[in-house]
MMTF fields as JSON, N, C-alpha, C and O atoms, coordinates in Angstrom:
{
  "mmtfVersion": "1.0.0",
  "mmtfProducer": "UNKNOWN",
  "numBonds": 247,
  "numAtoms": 248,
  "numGroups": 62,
  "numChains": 1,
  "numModels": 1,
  "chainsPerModel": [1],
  "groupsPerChain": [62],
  "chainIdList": ["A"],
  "bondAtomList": [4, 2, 8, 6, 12, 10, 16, 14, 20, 18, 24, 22, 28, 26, 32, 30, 36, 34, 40, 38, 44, 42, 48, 46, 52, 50, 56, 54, 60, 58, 64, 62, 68, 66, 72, 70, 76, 74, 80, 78, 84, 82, 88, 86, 92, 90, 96, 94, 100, 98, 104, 102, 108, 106, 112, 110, 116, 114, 120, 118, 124, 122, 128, 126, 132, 130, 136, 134, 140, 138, 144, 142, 148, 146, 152, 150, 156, 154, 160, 158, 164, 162, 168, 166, 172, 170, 176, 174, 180, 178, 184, 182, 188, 186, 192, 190, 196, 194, 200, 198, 204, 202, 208, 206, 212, 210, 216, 214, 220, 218, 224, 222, 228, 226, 232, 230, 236, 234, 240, 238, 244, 242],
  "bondOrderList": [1, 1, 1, 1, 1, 1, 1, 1, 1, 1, 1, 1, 1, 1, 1, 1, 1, 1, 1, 1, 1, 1, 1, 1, 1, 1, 1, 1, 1, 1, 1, 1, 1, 1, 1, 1, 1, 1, 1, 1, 1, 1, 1, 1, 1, 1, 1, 1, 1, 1, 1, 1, 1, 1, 1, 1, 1, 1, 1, 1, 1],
  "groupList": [{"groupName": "UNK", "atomNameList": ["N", "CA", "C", "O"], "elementList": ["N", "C", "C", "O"], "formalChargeList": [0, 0, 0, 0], "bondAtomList": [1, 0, 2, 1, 3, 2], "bondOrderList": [1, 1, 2], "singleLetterCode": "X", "chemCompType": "L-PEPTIDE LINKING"}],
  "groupTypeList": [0, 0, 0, 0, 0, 0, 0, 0, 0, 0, 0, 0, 0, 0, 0, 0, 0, 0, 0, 0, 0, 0, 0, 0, 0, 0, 0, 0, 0, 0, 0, 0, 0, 0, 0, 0, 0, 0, 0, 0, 0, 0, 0, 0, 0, 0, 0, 0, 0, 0, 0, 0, 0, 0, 0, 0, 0, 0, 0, 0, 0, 0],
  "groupIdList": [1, 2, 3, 4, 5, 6, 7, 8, 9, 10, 11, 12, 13, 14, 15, 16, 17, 18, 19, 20, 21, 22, 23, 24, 25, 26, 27, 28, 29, 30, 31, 32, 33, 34, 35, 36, 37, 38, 39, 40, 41, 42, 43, 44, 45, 46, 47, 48, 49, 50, 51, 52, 53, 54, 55, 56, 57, 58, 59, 60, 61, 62],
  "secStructList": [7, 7, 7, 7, 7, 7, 2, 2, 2, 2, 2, 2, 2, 2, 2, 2, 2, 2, 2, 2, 2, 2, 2, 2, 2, 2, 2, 2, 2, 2, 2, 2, 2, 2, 6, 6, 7, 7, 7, 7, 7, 1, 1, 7, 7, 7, 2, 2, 2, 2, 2, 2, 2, 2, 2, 2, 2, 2, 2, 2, 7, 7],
  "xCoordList": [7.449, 8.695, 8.362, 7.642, 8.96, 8.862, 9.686, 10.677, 9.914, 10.955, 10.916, 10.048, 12.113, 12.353, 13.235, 14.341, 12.137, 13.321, 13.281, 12.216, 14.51, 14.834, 15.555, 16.129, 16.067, 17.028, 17.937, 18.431, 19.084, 20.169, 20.117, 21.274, 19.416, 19.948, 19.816, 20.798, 18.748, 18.787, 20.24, 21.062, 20.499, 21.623, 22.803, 23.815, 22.725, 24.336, 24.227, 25.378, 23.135, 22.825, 23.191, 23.758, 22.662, 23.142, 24.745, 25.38, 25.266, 26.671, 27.553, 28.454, 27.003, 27.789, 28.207, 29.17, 26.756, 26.12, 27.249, 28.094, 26.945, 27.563, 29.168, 29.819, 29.788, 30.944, 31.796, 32.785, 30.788, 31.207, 30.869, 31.288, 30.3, 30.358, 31.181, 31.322, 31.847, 32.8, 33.935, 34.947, 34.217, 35.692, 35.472, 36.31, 34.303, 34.479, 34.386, 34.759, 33.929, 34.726, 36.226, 37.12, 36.413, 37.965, 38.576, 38.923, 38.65, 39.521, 39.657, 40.679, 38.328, 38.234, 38.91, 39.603, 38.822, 39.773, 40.989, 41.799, 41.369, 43.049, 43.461, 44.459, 42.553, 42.559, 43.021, 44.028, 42.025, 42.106, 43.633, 44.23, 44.143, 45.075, 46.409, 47.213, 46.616, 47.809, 47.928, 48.892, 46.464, 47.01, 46.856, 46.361, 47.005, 47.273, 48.723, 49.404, 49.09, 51.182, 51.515, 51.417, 52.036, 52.973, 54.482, 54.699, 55.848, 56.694, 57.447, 57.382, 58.352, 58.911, 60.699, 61.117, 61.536, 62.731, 63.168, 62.57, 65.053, 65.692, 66.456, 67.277, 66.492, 66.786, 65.907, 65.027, 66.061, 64.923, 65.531, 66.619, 64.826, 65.229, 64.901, 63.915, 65.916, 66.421, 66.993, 67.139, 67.237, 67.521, 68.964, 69.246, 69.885, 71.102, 71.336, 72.282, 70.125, 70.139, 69.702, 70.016, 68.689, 68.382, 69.667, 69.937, 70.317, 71.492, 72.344, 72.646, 72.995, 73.72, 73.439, 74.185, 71.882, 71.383, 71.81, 72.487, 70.882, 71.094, 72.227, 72.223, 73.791, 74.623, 75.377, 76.316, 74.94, 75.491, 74.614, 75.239, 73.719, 72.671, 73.415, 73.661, 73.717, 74.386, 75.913, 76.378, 76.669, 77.892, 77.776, 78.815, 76.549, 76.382, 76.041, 76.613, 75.044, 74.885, 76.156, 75.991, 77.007, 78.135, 78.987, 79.965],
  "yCoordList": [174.157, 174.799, 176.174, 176.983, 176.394, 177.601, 178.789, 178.272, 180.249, 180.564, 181.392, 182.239, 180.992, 181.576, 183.004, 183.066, 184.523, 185.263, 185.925, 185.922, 186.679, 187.333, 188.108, 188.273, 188.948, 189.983, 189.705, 190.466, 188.455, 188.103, 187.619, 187.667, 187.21, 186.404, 187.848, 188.219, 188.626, 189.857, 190.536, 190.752, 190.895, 192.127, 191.231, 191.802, 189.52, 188.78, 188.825, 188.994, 188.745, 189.214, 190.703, 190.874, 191.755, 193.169, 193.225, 193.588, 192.733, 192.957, 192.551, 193.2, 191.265, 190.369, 191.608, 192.267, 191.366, 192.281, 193.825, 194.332, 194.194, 195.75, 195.493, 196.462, 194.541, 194.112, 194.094, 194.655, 193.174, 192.544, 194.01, 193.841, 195.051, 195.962, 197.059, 198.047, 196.951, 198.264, 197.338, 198.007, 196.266, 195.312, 196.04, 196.868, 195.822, 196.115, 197.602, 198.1, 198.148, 199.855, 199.929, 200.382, 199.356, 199.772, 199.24, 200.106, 197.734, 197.497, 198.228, 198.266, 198.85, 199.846, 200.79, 201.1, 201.53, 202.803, 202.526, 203.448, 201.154, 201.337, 200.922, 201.364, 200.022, 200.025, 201.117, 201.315, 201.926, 203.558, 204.4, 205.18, 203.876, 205.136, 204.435, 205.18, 203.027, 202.133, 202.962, 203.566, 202.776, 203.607, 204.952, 205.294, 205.815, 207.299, 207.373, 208.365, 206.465, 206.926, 207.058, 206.473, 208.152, 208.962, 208.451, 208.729, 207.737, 207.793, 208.638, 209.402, 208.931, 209.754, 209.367, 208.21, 210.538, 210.095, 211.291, 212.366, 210.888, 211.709, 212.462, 213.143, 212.601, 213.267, 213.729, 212.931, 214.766, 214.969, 214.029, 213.959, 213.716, 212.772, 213.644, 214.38, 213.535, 214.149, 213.621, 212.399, 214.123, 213.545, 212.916, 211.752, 213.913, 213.588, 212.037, 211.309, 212.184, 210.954, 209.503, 208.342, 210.187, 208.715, 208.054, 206.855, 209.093, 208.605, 207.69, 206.574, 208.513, 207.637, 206.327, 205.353, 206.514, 204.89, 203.685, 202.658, 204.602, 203.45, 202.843, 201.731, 203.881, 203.595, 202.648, 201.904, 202.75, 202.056, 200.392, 199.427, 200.277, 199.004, 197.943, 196.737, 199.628, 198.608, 197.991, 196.991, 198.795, 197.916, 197.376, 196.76, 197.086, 196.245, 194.609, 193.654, 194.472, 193.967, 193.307, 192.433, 193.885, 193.637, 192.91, 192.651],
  "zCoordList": [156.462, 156.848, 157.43, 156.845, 158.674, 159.245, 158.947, 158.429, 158.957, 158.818, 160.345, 160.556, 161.526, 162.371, 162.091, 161.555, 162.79, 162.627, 163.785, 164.403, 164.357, 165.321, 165.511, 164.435, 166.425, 166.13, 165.97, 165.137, 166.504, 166.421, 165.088, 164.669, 164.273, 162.97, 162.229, 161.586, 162.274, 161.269, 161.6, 160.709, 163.18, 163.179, 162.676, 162.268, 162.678, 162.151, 160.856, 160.452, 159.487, 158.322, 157.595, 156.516, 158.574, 158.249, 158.092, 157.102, 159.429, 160.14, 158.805, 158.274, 158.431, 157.186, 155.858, 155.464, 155.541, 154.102, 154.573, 153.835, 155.766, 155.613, 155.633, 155.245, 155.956, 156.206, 154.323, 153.852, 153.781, 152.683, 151.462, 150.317, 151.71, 150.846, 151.295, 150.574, 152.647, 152.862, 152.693, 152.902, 152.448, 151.451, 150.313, 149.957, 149.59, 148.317, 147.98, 146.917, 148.849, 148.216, 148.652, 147.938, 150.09, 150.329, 148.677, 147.874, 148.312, 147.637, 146.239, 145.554, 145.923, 144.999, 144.975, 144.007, 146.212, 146.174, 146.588, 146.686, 146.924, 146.888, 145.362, 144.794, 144.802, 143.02, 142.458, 141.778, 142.88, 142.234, 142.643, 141.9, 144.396, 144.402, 143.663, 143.102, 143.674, 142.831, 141.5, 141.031, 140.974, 139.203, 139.272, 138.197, 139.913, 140.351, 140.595, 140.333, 141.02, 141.333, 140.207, 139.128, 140.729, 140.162, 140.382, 141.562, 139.757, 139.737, 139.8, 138.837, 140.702, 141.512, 141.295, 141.266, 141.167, 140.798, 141.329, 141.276, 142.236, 142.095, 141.234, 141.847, 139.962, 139.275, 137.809, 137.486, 137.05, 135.991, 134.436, 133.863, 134.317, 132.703, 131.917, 131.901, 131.13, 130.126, 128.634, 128.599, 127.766, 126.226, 126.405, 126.117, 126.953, 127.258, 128.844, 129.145, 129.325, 130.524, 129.763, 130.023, 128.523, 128.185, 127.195, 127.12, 126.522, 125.155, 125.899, 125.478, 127.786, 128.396, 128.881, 128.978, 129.253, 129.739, 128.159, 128.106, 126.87, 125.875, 125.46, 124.931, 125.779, 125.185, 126.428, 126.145, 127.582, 128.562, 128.577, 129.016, 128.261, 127.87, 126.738, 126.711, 125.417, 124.322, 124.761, 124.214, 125.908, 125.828, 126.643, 126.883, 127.77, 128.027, 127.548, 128.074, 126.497, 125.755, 124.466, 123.615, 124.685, 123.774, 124.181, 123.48]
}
């Protein structure tokens, strides 16, 4: 068995290999920026915002 090599099979080997490890950092760092959000709201929560949500849940619930 021979092994033929040449430039076209090495630079289509590199091309692959360098391809398939800049996927796997991109998908890393969009991994990373998903659990970095920050939830964002128009208004500030508060003791008095949450009593109204629960009591609006329970008559809902009722």
């Amino acid at each position: 068995m021979f092994f033929v090599i040449d430039k076209s099979k090495i630079f289509s080997y590199v091309t692959a290999i360098c391809t398939v490890i800049i996927l796997f950092v991109a998908a890393s760092g969009l991994n990373d920026m998903a659990n970095n959000k920050i939830v964002e709201t128009s208004s500030n929560i508060t003791e008095e915002n949450k009593v109204n949500f629960l009591n609006e849940v329970d008559n809902i619930i009722k």
